[in-house]
N, C-alpha and C positions, 0 to 999 in steps of 0.2 A: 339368570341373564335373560334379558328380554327376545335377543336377536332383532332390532329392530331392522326397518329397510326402508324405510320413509324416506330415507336421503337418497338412496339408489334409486327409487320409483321418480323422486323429484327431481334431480339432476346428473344422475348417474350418468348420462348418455353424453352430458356434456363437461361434467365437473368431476371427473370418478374420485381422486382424492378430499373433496367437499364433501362428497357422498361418504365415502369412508369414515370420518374424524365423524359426521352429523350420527351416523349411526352405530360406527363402535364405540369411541370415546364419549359424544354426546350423551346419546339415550342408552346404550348399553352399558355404560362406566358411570357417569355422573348421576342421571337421572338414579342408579339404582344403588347410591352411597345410601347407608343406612341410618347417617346422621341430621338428615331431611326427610321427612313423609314425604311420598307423589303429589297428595295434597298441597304440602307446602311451598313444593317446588313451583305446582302450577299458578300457586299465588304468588309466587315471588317470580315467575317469568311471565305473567299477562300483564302484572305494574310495572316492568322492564319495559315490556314491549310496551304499553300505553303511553309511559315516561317517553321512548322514543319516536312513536308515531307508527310506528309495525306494522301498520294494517294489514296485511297481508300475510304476516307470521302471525298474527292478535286472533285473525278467523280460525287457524289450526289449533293454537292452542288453548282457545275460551273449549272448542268443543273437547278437547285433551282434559283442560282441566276439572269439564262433567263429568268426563269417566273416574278422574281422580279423588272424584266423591265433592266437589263444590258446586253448590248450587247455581242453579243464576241468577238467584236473590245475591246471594254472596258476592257474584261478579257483578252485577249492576253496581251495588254497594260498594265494590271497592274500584270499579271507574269512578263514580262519585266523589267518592273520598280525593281520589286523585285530583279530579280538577282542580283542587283550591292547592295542588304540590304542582303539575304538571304544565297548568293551563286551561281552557274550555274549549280552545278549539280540538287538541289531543282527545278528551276525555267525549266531545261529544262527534269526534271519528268514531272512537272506540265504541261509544256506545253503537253507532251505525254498523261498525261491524260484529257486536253481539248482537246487534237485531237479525241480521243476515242470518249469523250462527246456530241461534235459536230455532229462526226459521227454517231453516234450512233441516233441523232435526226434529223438526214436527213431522215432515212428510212422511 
Protein backbone atom coordinates (compact mmCIF):
# COMPACT_ATOMS: atom_id res chain seq x y z
CA UNK A 1 0.00 0.00 0.00
CA UNK A 2 1.23 3.24 -1.00
CA UNK A 3 -0.15 5.51 1.95
CA UNK A 4 -0.83 8.25 -0.19
CA UNK A 5 -1.62 11.96 1.12
CA UNK A 6 -1.94 14.06 -1.79
CA UNK A 7 -5.63 14.58 -1.18
CA UNK A 8 -4.95 15.77 2.51
CA UNK A 9 -1.96 18.05 1.47
CA UNK A 10 -4.58 19.38 -1.31
CA UNK A 11 -7.80 19.82 0.40
CA UNK A 12 -7.66 18.39 3.49
CA UNK A 13 -8.14 21.63 5.40
CA UNK A 14 -11.22 22.22 3.60
CA UNK A 15 -12.72 18.92 2.21
CA UNK A 16 -11.40 16.06 4.80
CA UNK A 17 -13.82 13.46 3.44
CA UNK A 18 -12.61 14.31 -0.53
CA UNK A 19 -9.19 14.03 0.98
CA UNK A 20 -10.04 10.71 2.46
CA UNK A 21 -11.87 8.62 -0.66
CA UNK A 22 -8.68 10.76 -3.09
CA UNK A 23 -6.13 9.05 -0.91
CA UNK A 24 -7.37 5.74 0.52
CA UNK A 25 -9.80 4.46 -1.87
CA UNK A 26 -8.28 6.42 -4.99
CA UNK A 27 -4.47 5.86 -4.91
CA UNK A 28 -4.20 3.56 -2.08
CA UNK A 29 -7.12 0.91 -3.27
CA UNK A 30 -7.51 1.59 -7.08
CA UNK A 31 -4.43 2.83 -8.40
CA UNK A 32 -2.62 -0.29 -6.67
CA UNK A 33 -5.24 -3.22 -8.22
CA UNK A 34 -3.05 -5.50 -9.91
CA UNK A 35 -5.02 -5.89 -13.01
CA UNK A 36 -3.63 -2.47 -14.53
CA UNK A 37 0.18 -1.47 -14.44
CA UNK A 38 0.77 2.33 -12.87
CA UNK A 39 1.86 2.72 -16.43
CA UNK A 40 -1.38 1.95 -17.75
CA UNK A 41 -3.39 3.67 -15.31
CA UNK A 42 -1.40 6.84 -16.04
CA UNK A 43 -2.32 6.56 -19.73
CA UNK A 44 -5.67 5.91 -19.32
CA UNK A 45 -6.21 8.76 -16.61
CA UNK A 46 -4.23 11.75 -18.74
CA UNK A 47 -6.73 10.76 -21.88
CA UNK A 48 -9.59 11.09 -19.30
CA UNK A 49 -8.28 14.14 -18.13
CA UNK A 50 -7.43 15.56 -21.89
CA UNK A 51 -11.01 14.00 -23.07
CA UNK A 52 -12.35 16.48 -20.31
CA UNK A 53 -10.23 19.49 -20.30
CA UNK A 54 -8.44 18.72 -16.63
CA UNK A 55 -5.99 21.02 -16.89
CA UNK A 56 -5.15 21.45 -13.68
CA UNK A 57 -5.55 17.55 -12.61
CA UNK A 58 -3.57 16.90 -16.48
CA UNK A 59 -0.28 19.00 -14.73
CA UNK A 60 -0.22 16.44 -11.59
CA UNK A 61 -0.63 13.76 -13.43
CA UNK A 62 1.49 13.89 -17.02
CA UNK A 63 4.46 14.43 -14.14
CA UNK A 64 2.73 11.08 -12.25
CA UNK A 65 2.64 9.37 -15.27
CA UNK A 66 6.89 10.02 -15.64
CA UNK A 67 7.35 8.50 -12.65
CA UNK A 68 5.12 5.61 -13.99
CA UNK A 69 7.75 4.89 -16.45
CA UNK A 70 5.93 7.00 -19.60
CA UNK A 71 7.92 8.99 -21.51
CA UNK A 72 7.00 12.46 -22.84
CA UNK A 73 7.36 11.15 -26.23
CA UNK A 74 4.57 8.84 -25.31
CA UNK A 75 2.52 11.84 -23.77
CA UNK A 76 3.02 14.22 -26.51
CA UNK A 77 1.96 11.24 -28.78
CA UNK A 78 -0.97 10.37 -27.20
CA UNK A 79 -2.45 14.13 -26.77
CA UNK A 80 -1.86 14.04 -30.36
CA UNK A 81 -3.69 11.04 -31.13
CA UNK A 82 -6.42 12.58 -29.11
CA UNK A 83 -7.15 15.51 -30.87
CA UNK A 84 -8.55 14.00 -33.84
CA UNK A 85 -11.11 11.93 -30.71
CA UNK A 86 -11.40 14.94 -28.31
CA UNK A 87 -10.96 18.09 -30.41
CA UNK A 88 -7.79 20.66 -30.98
CA UNK A 89 -8.64 23.04 -28.75
CA UNK A 90 -8.47 20.03 -25.56
CA UNK A 91 -5.56 18.59 -26.99
CA UNK A 92 -3.69 21.75 -27.60
CA UNK A 93 -4.56 22.97 -23.53
CA UNK A 94 -3.14 19.84 -22.93
CA UNK A 95 -0.26 20.01 -24.71
CA UNK A 96 0.23 23.74 -22.98
CA UNK A 97 -0.01 22.00 -19.84
CA UNK A 98 2.76 19.24 -20.63
CA UNK A 99 4.92 22.06 -21.72
CA UNK A 100 4.48 23.54 -18.20
CA UNK A 101 5.02 19.88 -16.79
CA UNK A 102 8.04 19.21 -18.53
CA UNK A 103 9.33 22.47 -17.74
CA UNK A 104 8.70 22.63 -14.60
CA UNK A 105 10.89 19.19 -14.13
CA UNK A 106 13.90 20.32 -15.89
CA UNK A 107 14.73 22.86 -13.10
Amino acid sequence: MTRWTGGQRAVGDIAPALAHYTDKILFDEVWARPELSPRDRSLATVSALVTLGATDQLAFHLGFARDNGVTEQELIETITHLAFYTGWPRAMAAIGAARAAFVDTER
